[in-house]
C-alpha positions as CSV (number, residue, x, y, z in Angstrom):
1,X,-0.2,-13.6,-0.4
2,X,0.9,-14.7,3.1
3,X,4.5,-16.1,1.2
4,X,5.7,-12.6,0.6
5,X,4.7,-11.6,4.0
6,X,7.9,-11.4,5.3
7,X,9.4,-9.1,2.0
8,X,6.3,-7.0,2.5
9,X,6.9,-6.1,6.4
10,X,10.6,-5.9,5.6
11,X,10.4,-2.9,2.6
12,X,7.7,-1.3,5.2
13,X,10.5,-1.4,8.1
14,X,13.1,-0.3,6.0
15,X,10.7,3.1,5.8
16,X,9.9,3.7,8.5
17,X,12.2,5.7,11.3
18,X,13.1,4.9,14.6
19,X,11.9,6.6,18.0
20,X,10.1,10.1,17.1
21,X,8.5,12.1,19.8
22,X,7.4,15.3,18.0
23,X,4.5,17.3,20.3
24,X,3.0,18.3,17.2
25,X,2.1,14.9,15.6
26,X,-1.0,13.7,16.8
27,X,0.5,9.9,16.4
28,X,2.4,10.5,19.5
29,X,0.3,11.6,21.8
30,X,-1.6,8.4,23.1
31,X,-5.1,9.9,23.0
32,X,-4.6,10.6,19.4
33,X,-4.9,14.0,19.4
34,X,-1.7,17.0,20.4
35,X,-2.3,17.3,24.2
36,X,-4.3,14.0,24.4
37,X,-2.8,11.9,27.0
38,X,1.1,11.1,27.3
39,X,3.6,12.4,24.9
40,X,4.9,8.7,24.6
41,X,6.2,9.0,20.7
42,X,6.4,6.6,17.8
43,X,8.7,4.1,16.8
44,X,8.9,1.9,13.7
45,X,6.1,3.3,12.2
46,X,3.5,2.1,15.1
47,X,2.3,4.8,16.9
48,X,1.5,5.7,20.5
49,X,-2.7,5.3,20.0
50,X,-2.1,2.1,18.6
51,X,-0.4,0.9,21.5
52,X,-2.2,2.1,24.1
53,X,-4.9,0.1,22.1
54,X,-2.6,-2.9,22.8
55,X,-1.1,-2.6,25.7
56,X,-3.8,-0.4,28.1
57,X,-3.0,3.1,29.3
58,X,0.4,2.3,30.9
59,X,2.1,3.2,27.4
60,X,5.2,5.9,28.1
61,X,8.0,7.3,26.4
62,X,10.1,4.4,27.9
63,X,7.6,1.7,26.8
64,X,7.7,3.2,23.1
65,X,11.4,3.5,22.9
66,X,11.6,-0.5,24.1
67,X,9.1,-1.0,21.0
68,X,11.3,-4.2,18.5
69,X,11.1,-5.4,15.2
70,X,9.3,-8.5,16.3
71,X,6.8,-5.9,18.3
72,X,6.5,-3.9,14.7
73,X,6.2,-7.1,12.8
74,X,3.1,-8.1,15.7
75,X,1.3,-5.0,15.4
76,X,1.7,-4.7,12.1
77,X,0.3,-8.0,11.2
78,X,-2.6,-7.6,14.0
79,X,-3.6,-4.0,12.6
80,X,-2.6,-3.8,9.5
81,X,-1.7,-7.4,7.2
82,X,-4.7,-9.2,8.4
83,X,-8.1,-6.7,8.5
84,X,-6.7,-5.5,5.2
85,X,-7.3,-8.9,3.9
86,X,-3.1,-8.9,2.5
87,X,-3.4,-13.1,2.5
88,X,-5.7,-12.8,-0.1
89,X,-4.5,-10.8,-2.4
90,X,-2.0,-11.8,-5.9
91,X,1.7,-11.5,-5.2
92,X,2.8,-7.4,-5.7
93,X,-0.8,-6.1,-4.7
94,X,-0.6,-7.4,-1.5
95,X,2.6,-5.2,-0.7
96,X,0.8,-2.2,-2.2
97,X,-1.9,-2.9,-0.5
98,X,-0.3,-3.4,2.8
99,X,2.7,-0.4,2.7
100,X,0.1,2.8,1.5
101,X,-2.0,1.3,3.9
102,X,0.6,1.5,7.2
103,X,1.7,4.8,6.0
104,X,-1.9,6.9,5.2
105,X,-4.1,4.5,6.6
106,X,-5.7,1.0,5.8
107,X,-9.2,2.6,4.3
108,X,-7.8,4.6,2.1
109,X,-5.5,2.2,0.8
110,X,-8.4,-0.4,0.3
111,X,-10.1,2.3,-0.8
112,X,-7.9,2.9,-4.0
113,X,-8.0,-0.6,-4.7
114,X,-11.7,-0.7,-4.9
115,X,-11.9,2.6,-7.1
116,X,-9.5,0.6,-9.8
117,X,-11.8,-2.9,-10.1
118,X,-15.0,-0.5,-9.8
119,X,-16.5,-1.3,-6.9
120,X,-18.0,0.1,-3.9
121,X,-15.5,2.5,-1.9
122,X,-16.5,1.3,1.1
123,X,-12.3,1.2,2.4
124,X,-13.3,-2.8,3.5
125,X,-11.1,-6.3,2.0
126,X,-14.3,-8.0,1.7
127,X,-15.0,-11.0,-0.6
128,X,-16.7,-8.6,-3.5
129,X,-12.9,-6.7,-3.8
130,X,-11.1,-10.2,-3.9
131,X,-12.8,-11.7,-6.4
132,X,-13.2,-8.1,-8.6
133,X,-9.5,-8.9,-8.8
134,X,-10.3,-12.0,-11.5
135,X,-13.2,-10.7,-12.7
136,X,-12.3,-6.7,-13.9
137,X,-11.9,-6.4,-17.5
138,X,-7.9,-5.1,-18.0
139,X,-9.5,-2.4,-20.1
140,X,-11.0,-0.5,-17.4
141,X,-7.8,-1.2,-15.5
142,X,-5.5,0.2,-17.5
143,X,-7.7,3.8,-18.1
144,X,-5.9,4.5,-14.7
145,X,-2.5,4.0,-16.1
146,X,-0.9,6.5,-17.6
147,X,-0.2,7.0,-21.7
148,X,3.5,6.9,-21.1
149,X,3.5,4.0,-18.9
150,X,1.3,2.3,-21.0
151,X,3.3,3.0,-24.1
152,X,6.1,1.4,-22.2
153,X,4.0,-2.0,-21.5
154,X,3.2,-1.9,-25.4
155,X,6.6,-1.8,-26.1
156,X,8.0,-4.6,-24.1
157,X,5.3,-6.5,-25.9
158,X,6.6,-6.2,-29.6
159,X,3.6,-4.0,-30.4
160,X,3.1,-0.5,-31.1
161,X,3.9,1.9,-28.4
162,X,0.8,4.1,-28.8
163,X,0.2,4.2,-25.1
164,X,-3.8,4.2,-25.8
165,X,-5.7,1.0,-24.7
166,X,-7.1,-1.0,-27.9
167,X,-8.0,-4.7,-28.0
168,X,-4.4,-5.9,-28.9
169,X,-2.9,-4.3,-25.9
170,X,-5.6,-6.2,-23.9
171,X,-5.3,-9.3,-25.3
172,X,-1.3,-9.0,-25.0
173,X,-1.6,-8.2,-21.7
174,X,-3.4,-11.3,-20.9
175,X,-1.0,-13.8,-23.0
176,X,2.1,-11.9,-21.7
177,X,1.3,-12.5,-18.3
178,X,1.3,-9.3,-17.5
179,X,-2.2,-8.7,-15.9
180,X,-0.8,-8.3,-12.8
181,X,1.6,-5.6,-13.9
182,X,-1.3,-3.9,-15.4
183,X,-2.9,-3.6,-11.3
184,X,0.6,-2.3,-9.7
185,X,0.7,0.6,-12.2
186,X,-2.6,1.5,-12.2
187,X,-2.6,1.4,-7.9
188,X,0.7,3.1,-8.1
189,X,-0.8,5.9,-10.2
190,X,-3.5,6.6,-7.7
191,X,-1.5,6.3,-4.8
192,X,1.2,8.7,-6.3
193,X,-2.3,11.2,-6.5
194,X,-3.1,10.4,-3.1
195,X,0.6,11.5,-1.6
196,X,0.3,14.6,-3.6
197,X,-3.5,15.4,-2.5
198,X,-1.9,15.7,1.3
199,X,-1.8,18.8,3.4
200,X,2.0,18.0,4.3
201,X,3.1,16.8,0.7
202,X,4.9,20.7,0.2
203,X,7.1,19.4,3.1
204,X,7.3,15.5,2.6
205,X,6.5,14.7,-0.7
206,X,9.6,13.8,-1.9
207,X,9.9,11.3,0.0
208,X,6.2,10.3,-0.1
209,X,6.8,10.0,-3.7
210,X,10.1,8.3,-3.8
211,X,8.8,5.4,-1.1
212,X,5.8,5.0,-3.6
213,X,7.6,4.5,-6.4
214,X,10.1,2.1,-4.7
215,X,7.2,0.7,-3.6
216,X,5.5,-0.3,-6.9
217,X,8.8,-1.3,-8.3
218,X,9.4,-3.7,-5.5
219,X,5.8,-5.1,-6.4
220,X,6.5,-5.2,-9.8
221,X,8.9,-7.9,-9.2
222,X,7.0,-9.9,-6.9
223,X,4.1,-10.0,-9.8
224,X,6.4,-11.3,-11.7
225,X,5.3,-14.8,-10.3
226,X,3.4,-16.5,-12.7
227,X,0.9,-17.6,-10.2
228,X,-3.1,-16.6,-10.9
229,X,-3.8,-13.7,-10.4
230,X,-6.4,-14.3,-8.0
């Protein structure tokens, strides 16, 4: 939802590093590729490629290391927060949505999205993934959750903490308000599998993971608003 804009660029910021210039990350090399251009480096998350998109073929270390917040907060917004379709989406999603996307890339996060309201995995916001959002039955949702999670859910709900999905813990859901819950956990379980499917997760999956699950906890609380879901 463009409201939590602001909260959503702000938790992305506060994960990503400052000025990197590391010859053996592709990101920093301004044809995309080690070797590829100018070593110019990365900053905030935003990465040389992406700027020489922006800005031409002029981009430098120097220009990179000038990169600010408000140039983050622009690119971030051009690339990222408005082809992923972010406006659109319920309150808690839309920083889920938006953060795995920055960090592994915007089809893939879309991507997961799709695969838990069952439709195509195309990796594109388009109209039939917004309005899968209202129409996906909560049980198929919540087969992506986990028993223990689940369980947990059932318990906050006064019923029986059997962590298996049966009509009362549907119908709960729904009167609880806590449908939109239901779509955090199940997109944080699948982006949790995602991080740990990575080449480089041996080196950086603890914090992969730890950003993740800050990540759905932060969106947990902005689903908390009672607003439709969609």
């Amino acid at each position: 939802m463009k409201k939590n804009l602001s909260a959503t660029l702000s938790f992305t910021l506060a994960y990503e590093g400052g000025y990197s210039s590391n010859r053996a990350d592709p990101g920093n090399w301004t044809g995309g590729r080690v070797g590829s251009g100018q070593l110019a480096g990365t900053k905030y998350g935003i990465s040389a490629p992406l700027v020489t998109r922006t800005e031409g073929l002029c981009v430098n270390a120097q220009k990179m290391r000038l990169l600010s917040e408000d140039d983050f907060r622009r690119l971030a917004v051009r690339y990222f927060w408005q082809p992923m379709g972010c406006d659109c989406l319920p309150s808690g999603l839309d920083l889920m949505v938006f953060d795995h996307g920055f960090n592994v890339g915007a089809k893939t996060s879309i991507s997961l999205l799709q695969t838990i309201v069952g439709v195509e995995r195309d990796g594109i916001m388009g109209p039939q993934t917004i309005d899968a959002l209202a129409s996906t039955k909560l049980g198929f949702v919540a087969h992506f959750v986990s028993q223990t999670t689940l369980a947990a859910l059932q318990k906050e709900m006064g019923i029986p903490a059997t962590g298996m999905v049966d009509q009362t813990t549907i119908t709960m859901l729904d009167e609880t308000g806590r449908r939109r819950a239901l779509f955090c956990h199940a997109l944080s379980a699948l982006q949790l599998g995602n991080y740990r499917s990575k080449k480089g997760f041996p080196i950086f999956g603890e914090g992969w993971l730890a950003r993740a699950r800050a990540r759905r906890d932060q969106a947990l609380d902005l689903a908390a608003d009672k607003a439709p879901l969609a």
